[in-house]
C-alpha positions as CSV (number, residue, x, y, z in Angstrom):
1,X,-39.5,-27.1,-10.1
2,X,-38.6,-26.2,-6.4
3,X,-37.2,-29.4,-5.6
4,X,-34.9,-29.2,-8.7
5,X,-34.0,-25.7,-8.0
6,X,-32.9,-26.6,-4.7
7,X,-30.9,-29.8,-5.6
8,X,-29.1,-27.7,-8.6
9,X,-28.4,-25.0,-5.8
10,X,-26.9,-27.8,-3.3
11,X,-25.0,-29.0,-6.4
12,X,-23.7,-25.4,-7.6
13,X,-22.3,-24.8,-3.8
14,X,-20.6,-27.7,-3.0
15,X,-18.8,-27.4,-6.7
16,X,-17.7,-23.9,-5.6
17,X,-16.4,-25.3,-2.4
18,X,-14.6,-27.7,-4.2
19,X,-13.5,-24.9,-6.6
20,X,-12.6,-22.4,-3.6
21,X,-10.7,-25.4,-2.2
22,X,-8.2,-25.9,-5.2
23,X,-7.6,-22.7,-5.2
24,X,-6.6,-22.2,-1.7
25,X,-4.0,-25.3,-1.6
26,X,-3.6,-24.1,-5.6
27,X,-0.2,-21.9,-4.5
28,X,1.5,-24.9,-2.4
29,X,0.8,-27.6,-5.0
30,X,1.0,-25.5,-8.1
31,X,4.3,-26.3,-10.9
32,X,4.5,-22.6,-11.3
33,X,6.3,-21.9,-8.1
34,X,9.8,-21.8,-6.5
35,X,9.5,-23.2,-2.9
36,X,11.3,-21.5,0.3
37,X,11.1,-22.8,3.7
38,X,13.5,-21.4,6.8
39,X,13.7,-25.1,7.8
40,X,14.9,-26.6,4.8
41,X,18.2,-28.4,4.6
42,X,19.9,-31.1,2.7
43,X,19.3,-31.0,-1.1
44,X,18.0,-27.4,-2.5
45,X,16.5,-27.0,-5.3
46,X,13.4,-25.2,-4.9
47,X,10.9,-27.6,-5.3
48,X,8.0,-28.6,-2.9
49,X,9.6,-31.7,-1.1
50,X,13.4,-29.7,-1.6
51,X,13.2,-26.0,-0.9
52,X,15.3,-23.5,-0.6
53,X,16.2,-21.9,3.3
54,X,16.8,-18.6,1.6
55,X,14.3,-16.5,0.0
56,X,16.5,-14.8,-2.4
57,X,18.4,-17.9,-4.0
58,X,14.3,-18.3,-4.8
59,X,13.6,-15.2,-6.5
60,X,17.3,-15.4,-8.8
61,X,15.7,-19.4,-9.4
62,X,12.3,-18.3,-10.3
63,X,13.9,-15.5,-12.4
64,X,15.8,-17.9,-14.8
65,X,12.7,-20.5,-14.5
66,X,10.0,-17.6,-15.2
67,X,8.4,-18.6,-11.8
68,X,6.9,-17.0,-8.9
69,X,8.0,-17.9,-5.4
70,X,5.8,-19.3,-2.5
71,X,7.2,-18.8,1.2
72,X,6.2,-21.2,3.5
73,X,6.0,-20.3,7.3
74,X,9.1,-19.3,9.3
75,X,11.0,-16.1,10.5
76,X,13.6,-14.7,7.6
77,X,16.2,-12.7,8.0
78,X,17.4,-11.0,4.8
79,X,17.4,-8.0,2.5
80,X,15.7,-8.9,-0.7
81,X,15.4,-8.2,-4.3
82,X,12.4,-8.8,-6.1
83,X,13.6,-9.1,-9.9
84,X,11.6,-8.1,-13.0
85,X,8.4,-10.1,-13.2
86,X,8.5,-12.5,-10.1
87,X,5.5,-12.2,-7.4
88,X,6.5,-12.9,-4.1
89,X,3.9,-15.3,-2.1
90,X,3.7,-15.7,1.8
91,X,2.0,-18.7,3.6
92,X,0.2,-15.9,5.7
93,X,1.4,-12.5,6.4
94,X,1.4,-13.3,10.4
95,X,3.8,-16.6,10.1
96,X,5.9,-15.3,7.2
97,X,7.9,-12.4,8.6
98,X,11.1,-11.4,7.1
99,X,13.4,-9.0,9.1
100,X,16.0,-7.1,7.5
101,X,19.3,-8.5,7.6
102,X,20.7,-4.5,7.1
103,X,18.7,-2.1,8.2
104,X,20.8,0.7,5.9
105,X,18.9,-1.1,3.2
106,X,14.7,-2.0,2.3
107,X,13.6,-5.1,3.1
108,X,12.3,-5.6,-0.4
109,X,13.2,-3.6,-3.5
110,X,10.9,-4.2,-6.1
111,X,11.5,-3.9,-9.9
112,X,9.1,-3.9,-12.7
113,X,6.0,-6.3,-12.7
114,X,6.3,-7.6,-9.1
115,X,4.0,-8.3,-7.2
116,X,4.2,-9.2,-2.9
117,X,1.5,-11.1,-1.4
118,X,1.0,-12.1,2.8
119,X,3.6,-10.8,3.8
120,X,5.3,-9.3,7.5
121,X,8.0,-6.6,6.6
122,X,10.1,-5.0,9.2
123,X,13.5,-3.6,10.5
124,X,14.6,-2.1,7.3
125,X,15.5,1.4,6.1
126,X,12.0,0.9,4.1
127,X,9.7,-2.0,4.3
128,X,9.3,-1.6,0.5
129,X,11.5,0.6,-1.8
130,X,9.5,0.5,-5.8
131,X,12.0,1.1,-8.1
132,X,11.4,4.3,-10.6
133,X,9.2,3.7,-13.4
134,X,8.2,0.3,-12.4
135,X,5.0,-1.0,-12.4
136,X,4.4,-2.9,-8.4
137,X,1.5,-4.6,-6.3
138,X,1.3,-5.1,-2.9
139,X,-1.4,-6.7,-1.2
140,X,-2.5,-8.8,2.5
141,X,1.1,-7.0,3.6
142,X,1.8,-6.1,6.8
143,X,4.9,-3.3,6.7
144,X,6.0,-2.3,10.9
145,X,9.0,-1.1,12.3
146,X,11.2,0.4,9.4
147,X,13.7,3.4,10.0
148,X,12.1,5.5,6.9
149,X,9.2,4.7,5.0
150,X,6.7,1.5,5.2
151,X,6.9,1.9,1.5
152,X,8.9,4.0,-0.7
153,X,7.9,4.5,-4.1
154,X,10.5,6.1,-6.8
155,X,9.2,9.0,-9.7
156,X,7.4,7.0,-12.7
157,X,5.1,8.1,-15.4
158,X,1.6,8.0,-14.8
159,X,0.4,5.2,-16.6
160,X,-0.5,2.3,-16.0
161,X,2.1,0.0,-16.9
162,X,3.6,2.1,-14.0
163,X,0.8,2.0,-11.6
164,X,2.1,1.3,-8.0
165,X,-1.7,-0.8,-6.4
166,X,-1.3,-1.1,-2.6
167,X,-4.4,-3.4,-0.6
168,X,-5.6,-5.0,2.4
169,X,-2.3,-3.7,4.1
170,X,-1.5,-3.0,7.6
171,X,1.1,-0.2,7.4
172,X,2.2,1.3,10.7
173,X,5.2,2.3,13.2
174,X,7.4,3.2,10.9
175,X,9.6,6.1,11.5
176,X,8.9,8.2,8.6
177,X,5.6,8.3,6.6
178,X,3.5,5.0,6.1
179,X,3.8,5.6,2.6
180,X,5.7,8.0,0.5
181,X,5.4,8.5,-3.4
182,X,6.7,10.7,-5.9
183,X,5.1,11.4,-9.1
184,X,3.3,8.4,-10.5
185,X,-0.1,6.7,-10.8
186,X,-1.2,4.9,-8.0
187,X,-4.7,2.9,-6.3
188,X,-4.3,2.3,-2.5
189,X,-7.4,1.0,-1.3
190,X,-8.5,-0.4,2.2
191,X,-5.2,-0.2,4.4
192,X,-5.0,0.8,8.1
193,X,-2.1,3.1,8.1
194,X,-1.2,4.7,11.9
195,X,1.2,5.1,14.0
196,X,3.5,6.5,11.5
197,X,6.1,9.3,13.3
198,X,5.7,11.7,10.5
199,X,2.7,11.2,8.0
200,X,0.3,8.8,7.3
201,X,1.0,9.1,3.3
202,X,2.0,11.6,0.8
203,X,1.7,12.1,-2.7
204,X,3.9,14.3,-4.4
205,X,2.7,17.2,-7.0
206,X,1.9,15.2,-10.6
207,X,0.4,11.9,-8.9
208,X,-2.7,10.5,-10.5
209,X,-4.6,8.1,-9.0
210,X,-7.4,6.7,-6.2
211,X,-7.2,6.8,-2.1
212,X,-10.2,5.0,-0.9
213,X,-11.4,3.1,2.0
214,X,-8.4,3.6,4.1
215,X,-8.7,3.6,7.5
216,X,-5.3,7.0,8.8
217,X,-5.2,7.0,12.0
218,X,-2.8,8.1,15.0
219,X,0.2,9.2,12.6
220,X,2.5,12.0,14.6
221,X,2.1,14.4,11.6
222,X,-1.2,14.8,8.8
223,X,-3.5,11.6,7.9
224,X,-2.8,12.5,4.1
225,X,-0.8,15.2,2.8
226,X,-1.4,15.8,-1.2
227,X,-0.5,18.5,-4.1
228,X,-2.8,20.1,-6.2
229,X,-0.2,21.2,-9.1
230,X,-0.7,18.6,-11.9
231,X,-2.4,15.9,-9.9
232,X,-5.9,14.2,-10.7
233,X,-6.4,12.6,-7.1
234,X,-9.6,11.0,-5.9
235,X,-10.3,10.6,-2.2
236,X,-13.0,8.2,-1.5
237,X,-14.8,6.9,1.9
238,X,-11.9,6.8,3.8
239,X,-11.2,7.8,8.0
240,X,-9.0,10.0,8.9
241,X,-9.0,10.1,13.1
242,X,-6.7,11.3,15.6
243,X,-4.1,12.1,13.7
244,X,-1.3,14.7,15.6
245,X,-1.9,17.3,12.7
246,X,-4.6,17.7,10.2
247,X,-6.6,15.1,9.0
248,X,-5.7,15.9,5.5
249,X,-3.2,18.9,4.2
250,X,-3.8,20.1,0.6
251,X,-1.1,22.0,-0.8
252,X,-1.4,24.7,-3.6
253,X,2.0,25.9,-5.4
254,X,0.6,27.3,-8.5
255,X,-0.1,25.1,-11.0
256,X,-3.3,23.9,-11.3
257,X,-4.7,20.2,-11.2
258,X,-7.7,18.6,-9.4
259,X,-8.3,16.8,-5.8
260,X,-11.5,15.6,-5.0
261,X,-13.4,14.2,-2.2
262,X,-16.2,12.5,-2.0
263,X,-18.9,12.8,0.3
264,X,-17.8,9.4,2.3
265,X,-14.9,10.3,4.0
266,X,-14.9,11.3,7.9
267,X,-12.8,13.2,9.8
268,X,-12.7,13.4,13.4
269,X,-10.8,13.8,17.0
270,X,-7.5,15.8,14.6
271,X,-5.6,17.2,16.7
272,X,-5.5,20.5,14.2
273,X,-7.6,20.5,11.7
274,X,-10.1,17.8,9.4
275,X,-9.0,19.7,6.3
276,X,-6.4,22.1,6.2
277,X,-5.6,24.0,3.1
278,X,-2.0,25.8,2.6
279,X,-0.8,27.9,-0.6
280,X,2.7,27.9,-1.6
281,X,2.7,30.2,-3.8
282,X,0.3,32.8,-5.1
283,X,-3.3,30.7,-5.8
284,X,-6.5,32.8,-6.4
285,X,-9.9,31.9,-4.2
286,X,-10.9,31.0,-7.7
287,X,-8.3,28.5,-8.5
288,X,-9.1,26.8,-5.4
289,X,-12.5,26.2,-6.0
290,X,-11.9,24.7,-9.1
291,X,-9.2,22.4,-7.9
292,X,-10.3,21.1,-4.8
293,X,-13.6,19.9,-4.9
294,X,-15.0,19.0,-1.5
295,X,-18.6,17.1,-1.6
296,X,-21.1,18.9,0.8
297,X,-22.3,15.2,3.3
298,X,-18.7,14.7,4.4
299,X,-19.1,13.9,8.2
300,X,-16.5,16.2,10.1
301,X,-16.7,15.8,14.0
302,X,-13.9,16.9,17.1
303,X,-11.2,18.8,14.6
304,X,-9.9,20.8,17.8
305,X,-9.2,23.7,15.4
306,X,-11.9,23.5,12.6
307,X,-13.6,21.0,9.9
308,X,-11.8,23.3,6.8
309,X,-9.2,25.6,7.6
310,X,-9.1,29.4,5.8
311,X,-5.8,29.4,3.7
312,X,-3.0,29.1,5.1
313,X,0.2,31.0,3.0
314,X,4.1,30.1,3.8
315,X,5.2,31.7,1.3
């Protein structure tokens, strides 16, 4: 019986390593996709052996094909849009790095259903503009350098054939915030966002969704700046360290809604404070304990003004 579970076990690996390996060449081999390569010349046609040299004249083919669009290695140079339904794949986010061509505009405006994938994005007015109401993922992206934003996300409902998903990302020097949403649902999970000259990442009043297992670090204003009114946000096991402001600014202006933090996160070496909390607008010591819900084992070290700050009112 040991023998055969051993030789079943040998047998079930190297199937998955066949599997794993079809999967991997699976995007540079597969039918479904449009094919761009900066050293293409001659005959263009988007195919594997005849690519295109421009990324775009791939997204309007795999548009009218109902494709997606595989980016081989090179440096781009162009301002792109990413129509209704295409998903955009890089190589590898370190050997595919498109530039903007006009830095008045975003490197990448994405529509509804898109999806971006290994990716460098820089020089733009945004890395990544999301187009209002539309449903986007972005993951394995690395977003540097923009004037504004790293990503700018437009007003959409919060649902989830909205939902704006941002993963694995490396988010940083940009000269606004790392990322900036208005209303909409959203998950955002393990990024390292710093270096940002304003904030890390904001979410404006309304915004449902999930921020966990980011590492904020660094940025010139707050790690995260949120709003209570109408929001359901969940903060999860992420680091908030060294930021030039407070580790994370809740604002209150008087509606209610909920943020909550679990007892994962850390917040440490702020320059202000780990938490700060500021009212708006009239908000009773009550209404803050019901809204913002702050789990006792969250580890809080080197805030140079405090772990939680009292309230602070501008109003």
């Amino acid at each position: 019986m040991k023998k055969f579970s051993l030789k079943f076990l040998g047998t079930l690996i190297m199937i998955l390593v066949i599997a794993f390996g079809w999967m991997t060449i699976g995007a540079e081999a597969g039918a479904n996709f449009i094919y761009v390569d900066d050293d293409a010349s001659g005959t263009e046609d988007g195919s594997s052996s005849h690519p295109f040299e421009k990324i775009q004249d791939g997204i309007d083919k795999a548009k009218d094909d109902g494709k997606d669009v595989y980016v081989r290695k090179g440096d781009y140079e162009e301002n792109l849009k990413l129509w209704k339904g295409v998903e955009l794949y890089g190589k590898d986010r370190d050997k595919v790095k498109i530039k903007a061509d006009d830095d008045d505009d975003p490197v990448i405006k994405m529509y509804d259903n898109t999806e971006i994938h290994h990716l460098t994005l820089k020089d733009g007015q945004y890395g990544v503009k999301v187009d209002g109401g539309a449903k986007a993922y972005i993951n394995d992206c690395k977003i540097i350098d923009n004037d504004d934003d790293g990503i700018y996300a437009e007003s959409a409902d919060t649902r989830n054939d909205e939902k704006l998903e941002v993963y694995n990302s490396f988010i940083a020097y940009n000269g606004w915030d790392g990322i900036y949403t208005e209303m909409r649902k959203f998950s955002i999970k393990d990024n390292e966002i710093f270096d940002n000259k304003r904030d890390g990442v904001e979410f404006k009043k309304g915004s449902e969704g999930v921020f966990e297992g980011n590492r904020v670090k660094k940025n010139n204003g707050v790690g995260l700046r949120v709003t209570i009114d109408r929001s359901e946000l969940y903060i999860k096991n992420n680091t908030f360290r060294d930021n030039d402001r407070s580790g994370l600014e809740v604002r209150a202006e008087g509606a209610e809604g909920l943020v909550s933090l679990n007892r994962k996160n850390k917040f440490y070496e702020n320059d202000k404070y780990g938490i700060v909390r500021v009212e708006k607008s009239p908000f009773s010591d009550d209404q803050w304990n019901r809204n913002l819900k702050i789990d006792g084992g969250i580890k809080y070290w080197d805030n140079v003004w405090g772990n939680i700050s009292h309230i602070v009112n501008v109003y």
